[in-house]
MARRO-98274 format. One record per residue (C-alpha): x, y, z. Coordinates in steps of 0.2 Angstrom, whole numbers, padded with zeros to 4 digits, always signed. Layout:
<nuros>
XYZ
...
</nuros>
This chain:
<nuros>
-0024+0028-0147
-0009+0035-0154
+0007+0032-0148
+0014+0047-0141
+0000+0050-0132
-0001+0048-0113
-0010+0031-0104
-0012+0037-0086
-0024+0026-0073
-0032+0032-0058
-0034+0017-0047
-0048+0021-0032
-0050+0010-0020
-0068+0009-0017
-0075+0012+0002
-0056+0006+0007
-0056+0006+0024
-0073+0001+0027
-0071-0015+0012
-0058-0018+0026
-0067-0019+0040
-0078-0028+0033
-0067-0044+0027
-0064-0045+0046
-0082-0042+0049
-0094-0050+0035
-0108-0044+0046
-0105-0027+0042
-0111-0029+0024
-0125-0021+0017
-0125-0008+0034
-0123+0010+0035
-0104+0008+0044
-0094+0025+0049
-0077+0019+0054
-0063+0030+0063
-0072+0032+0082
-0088+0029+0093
-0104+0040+0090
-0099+0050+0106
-0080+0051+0102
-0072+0072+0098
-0064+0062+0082
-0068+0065+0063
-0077+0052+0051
-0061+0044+0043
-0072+0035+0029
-0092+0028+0027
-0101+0014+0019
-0111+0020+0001
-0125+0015+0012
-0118+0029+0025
-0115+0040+0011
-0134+0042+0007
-0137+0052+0023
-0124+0063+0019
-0110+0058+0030
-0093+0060+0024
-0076+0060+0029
-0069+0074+0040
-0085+0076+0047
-0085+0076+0067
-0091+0059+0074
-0107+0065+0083
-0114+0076+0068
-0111+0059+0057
-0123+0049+0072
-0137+0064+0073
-0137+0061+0052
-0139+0043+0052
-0142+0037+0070
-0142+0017+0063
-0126+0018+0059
-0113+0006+0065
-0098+0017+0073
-0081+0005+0070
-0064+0011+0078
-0050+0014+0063
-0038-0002+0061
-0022+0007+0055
-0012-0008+0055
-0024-0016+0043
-0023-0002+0031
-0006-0001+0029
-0005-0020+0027
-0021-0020+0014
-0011-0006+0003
+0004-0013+0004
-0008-0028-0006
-0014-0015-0017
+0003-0008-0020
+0010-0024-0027
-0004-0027-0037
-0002-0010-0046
+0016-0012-0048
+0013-0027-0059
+0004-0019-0072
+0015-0004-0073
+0034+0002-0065
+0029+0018-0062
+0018+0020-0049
+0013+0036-0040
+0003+0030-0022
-0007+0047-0019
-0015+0043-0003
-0015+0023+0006
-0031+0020-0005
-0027+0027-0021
-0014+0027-0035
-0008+0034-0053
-0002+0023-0063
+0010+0027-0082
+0001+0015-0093
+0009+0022-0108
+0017+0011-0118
+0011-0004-0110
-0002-0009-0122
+0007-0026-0129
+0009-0034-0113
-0009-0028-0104
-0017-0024-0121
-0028-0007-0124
-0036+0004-0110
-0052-0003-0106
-0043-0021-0107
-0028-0019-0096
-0041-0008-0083
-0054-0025-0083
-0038-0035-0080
-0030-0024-0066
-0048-0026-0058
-0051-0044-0057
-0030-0046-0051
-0034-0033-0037
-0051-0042-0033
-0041-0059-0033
-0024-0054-0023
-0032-0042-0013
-0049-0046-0013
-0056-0027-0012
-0064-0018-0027
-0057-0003-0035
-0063+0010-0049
-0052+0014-0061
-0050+0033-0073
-0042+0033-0089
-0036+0049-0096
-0020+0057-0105
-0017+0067-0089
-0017+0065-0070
-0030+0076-0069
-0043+0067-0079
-0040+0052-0076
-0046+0056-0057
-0061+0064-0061
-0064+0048-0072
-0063+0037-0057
-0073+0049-0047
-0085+0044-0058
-0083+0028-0063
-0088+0024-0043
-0092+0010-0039
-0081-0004-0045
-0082+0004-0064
-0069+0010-0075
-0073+0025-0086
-0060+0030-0101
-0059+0049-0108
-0057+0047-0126
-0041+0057-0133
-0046+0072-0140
-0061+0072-0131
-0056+0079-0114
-0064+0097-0113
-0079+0089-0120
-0079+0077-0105
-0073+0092-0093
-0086+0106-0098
-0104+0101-0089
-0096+0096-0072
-0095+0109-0058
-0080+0117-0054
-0078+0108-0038
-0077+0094-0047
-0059+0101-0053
-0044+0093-0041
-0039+0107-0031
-0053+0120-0031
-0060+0116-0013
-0074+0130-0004
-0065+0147-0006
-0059+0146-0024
-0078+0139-0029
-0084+0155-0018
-0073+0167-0030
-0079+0159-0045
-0095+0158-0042
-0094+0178-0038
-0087+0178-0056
-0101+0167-0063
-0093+0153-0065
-0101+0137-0061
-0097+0124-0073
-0079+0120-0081
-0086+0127-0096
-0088+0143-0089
-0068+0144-0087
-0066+0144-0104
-0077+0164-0105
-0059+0172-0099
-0043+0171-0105
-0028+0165-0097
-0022+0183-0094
-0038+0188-0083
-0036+0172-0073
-0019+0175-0070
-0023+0192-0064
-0037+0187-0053
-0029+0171-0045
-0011+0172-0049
-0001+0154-0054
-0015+0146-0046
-0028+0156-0062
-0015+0150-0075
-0018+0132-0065
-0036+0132-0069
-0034+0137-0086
-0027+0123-0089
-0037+0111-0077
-0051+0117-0089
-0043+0110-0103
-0038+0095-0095
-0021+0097-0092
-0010+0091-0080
-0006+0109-0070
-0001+0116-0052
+0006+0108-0041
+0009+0090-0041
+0003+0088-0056
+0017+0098-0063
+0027+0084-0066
+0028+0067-0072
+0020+0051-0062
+0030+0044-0050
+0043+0060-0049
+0039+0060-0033
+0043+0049-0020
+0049+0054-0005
+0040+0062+0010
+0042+0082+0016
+0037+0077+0035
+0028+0062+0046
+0016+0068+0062
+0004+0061+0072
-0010+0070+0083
-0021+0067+0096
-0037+0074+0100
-0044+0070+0118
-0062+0066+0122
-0061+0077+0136
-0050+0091+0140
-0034+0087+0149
-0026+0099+0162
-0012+0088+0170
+0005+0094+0163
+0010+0071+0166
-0005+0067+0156
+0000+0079+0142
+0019+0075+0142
+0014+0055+0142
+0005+0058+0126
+0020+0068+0117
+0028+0051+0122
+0018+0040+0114
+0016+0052+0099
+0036+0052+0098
+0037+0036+0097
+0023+0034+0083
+0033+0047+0073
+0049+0040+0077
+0044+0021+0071
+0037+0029+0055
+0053+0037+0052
+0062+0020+0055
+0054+0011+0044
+0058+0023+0029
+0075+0023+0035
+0075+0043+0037
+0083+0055+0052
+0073+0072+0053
+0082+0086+0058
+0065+0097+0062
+0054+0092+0077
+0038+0104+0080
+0024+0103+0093
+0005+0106+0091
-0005+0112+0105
-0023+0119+0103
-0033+0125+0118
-0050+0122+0123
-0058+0136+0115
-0047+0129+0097
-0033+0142+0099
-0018+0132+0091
-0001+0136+0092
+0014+0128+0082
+0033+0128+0088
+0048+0121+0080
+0066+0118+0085
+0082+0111+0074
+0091+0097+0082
+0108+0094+0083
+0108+0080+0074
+0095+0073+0064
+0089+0059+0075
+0071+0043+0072
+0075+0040+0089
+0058+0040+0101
+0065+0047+0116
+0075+0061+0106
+0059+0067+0097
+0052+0066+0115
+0065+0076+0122
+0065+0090+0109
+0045+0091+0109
+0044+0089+0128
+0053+0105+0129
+0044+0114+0116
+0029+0110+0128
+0033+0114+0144
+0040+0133+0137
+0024+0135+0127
+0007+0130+0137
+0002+0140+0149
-0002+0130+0165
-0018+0124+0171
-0027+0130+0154
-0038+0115+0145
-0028+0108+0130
-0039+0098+0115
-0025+0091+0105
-0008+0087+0105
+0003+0084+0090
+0021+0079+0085
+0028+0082+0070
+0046+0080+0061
+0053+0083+0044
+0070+0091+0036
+0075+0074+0033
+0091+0068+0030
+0099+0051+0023
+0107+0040+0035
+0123+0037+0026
+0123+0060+0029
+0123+0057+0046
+0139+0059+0059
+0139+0049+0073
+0145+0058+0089
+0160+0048+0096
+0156+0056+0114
+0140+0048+0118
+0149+0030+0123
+0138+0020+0109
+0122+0025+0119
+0112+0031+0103
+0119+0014+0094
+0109+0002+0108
+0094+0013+0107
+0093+0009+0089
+0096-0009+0090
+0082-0008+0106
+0070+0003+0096
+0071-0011+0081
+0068-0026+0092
+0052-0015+0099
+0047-0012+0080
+0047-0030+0078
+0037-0035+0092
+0024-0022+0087
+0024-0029+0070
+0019-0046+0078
+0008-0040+0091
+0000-0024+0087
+0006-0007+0090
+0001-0004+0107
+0010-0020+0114
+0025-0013+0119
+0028+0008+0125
+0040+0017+0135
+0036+0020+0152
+0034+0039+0151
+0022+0034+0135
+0011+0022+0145
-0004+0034+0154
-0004+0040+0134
-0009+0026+0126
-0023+0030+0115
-0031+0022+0097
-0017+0026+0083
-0028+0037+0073
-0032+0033+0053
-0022+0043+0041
-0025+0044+0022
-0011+0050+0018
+0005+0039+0025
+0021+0041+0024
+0028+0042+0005
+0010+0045-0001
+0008+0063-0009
-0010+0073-0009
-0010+0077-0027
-0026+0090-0024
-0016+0103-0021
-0026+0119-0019
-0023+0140-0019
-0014+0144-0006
-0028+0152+0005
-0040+0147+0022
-0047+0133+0011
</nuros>
């Protein structure tokens, strides 16, 4: 390979969350496993076994539809704690082949390989070697692509699952790209595949039939995107710039989704409580202040509304967040109506060392930091739900599993549309 050109890994971690569960629970080997809820639960399939897989559950699919598809299954309630501690693994291991690092989601990662080749040796070599490490330190599987772009090198992995390693040869990208279906592209999710199927194109190849010019007209920057997509370049939206560019998170939330209804304004509020001070721990732990606090509220019958307010001072303290969202709440939902879900969310972040401490407040915000820390530490040691607020208690619910954590980017990014 020569050396200017681009080494780029695309490390998958294969069925992560359900390889997880299952080095707590051997016995869920070998066994169709859903894991983020109960058959019976409201909540979304967060990830399933291969052997799930075949009976064509996925994630994001609704809990209940999963157990009607495959009704063996074995429901398993997400560990979020886990995850984060399991990547975490992951994450050092990927940080010892290569300093620039790009964690995409809490199960996946780009690495910069370039230049690397005398310490770890050439592609296929260094990707056996990161394998067996990450099987060793970690033990959990991973498939690995290997392109000169972001952009193929996922599509690699993708294909490469599971526990392989597949390399797109330089030069031979297009080649590689043309046969697969445009879905396969990063980015193209169900309405961009409906407009160009309505075009006639089906396959990557197919892209190639018009010229940048006409793409650009029919889709905008997101047609010049796929032009070069099609090529196998490294365009639109995250993939605009260079790994590991970006690293620090636009916003943090957490929702809840109740397995029945809830009418009771205490109920409701207790939630936002616990909600806060999920947000607000995430935001410690990066050592970020948000500025921004916004409530979600969806109704029964799935009408959702959003509202945000600007602090007056950028705050990760719990019982702010709660204060700002609680009051959002109680101007926004109409009494007595059924509400589904509830979500809190932050962002506008701000440095600590930005921040202006308000000499009135008699050192009050000072001891709730210092409490708030000793509370993180006891969570760290004893689980997440060992210690609450009291206004957060009658909340208490199952932390729900994210993919994407706090300082991981979604590098699909997509046309803006309904997608």
């Amino acid at each position: 390979m020569p050396g200017s050109d681009k080494t780029i890994f695309h490390v998958d971690m294969d069925a992560f969350f359900v390889s997880v569960e299952e080095l707590f629970d051997p016995s869920l080997k070998g066994n169709a496993v859903v894991v983020g809820g109960q058959r019976d639960e409201r909540g979304v399939v967060c990830a399933a076994s291969y052997e799930a897989r075949k009976f064509g559950v996925h994630s994001a699919m609704p809990l209940r539809t999963a157990a009607k598809l495959c009704p063996h299954a074995i429901f398993v309630d997400g560990h979020p704690s886990r995850y984060r501690e399991y990547s975490e693994k992951v994450h050092k291991v990927l940080t010892s082949f290569s300093p620039l690092v790009e964690m995409a989601s809490i199960d996946e990662a780009y690495l910069d390989m370039t230049g690397t080749g005398r310490l770890h040796g050439p592609p296929l070599r260094a990707a056996d070697s990161l394998q067996r490490a990450m099987k060793s330190e970690s033990n959990l599987n991973c498939s690995i692509g290997i392109g000169r772009s972001r952009l193929v090198a996922k599509v690699c992995s993708a294909k490469a699952k599971p526990h392989g390693v597949l390399w797109a040869v330089p030069g031979q990208e297009a080649n590689l790209l043309a046969p697969l279906d445009v879905r396969d592209i990063p980015g193209v999710g169900k309405v961009t595949e409906h407009e160009l199927h309505e075009l006639g194109i089906n396959r990557v190849r197919d892209l190639r039939r018009f010229s940048d010019e006409f793409l650009k007209d029919r889709f905008g920057k997101w047609g010049l995107a796929l032009a070069g997509k099609a090529r196998g370049e490294d365009a639109g939206g995250w993939f605009d710039t260079e790994v590991a560019a970006h690293s620090d998170a636009k916003s943090i939330s957490h929702e809840h989704t109740y397995s029945e209804d809830a009418t009771r304004q205490e109920q409701m509020e207790s939630t936002l409580m616990r909600l806060s001070e999920m947000v607000g721990r995430r935001l410690r732990e990066a050592g970020m202040h948000a500025r921004t606090v916004q409530l979600k509220l969806r109704y029964k019958d799935f009408t959702t509304i959003t509202r945000a307010r600007t602090m007056t001072h950028p705050t990760q303290l719990d019982s702010e967040i709660f204060a700002g969202v609680r009051d959002l709440f109680r101007k926004n939902w109409r009494a007595g109506v059924a509400v589904r879900l509830l979500g809190v969310h932050v962002s506008s972040f701000e440095e600590p060392q930005y921040q202006q401490r308000d000499l009135l407040d008699d050192g009050q915000r000072e001891r709730w930091e210092h409490a708030l820390s000793a509370v993180d530490n006891l969570r760290d040691r004893f689980g997440e739900s060992s210690v609450s607020l009291a206004s957060g208690l009658c909340g208490n619910f199952r932390e729900r599993t994210q993919r994407t954590p706090l300082g991981c980017r979604d590098t699909q990014t997509r046309k803006p549309s309904s997608e």
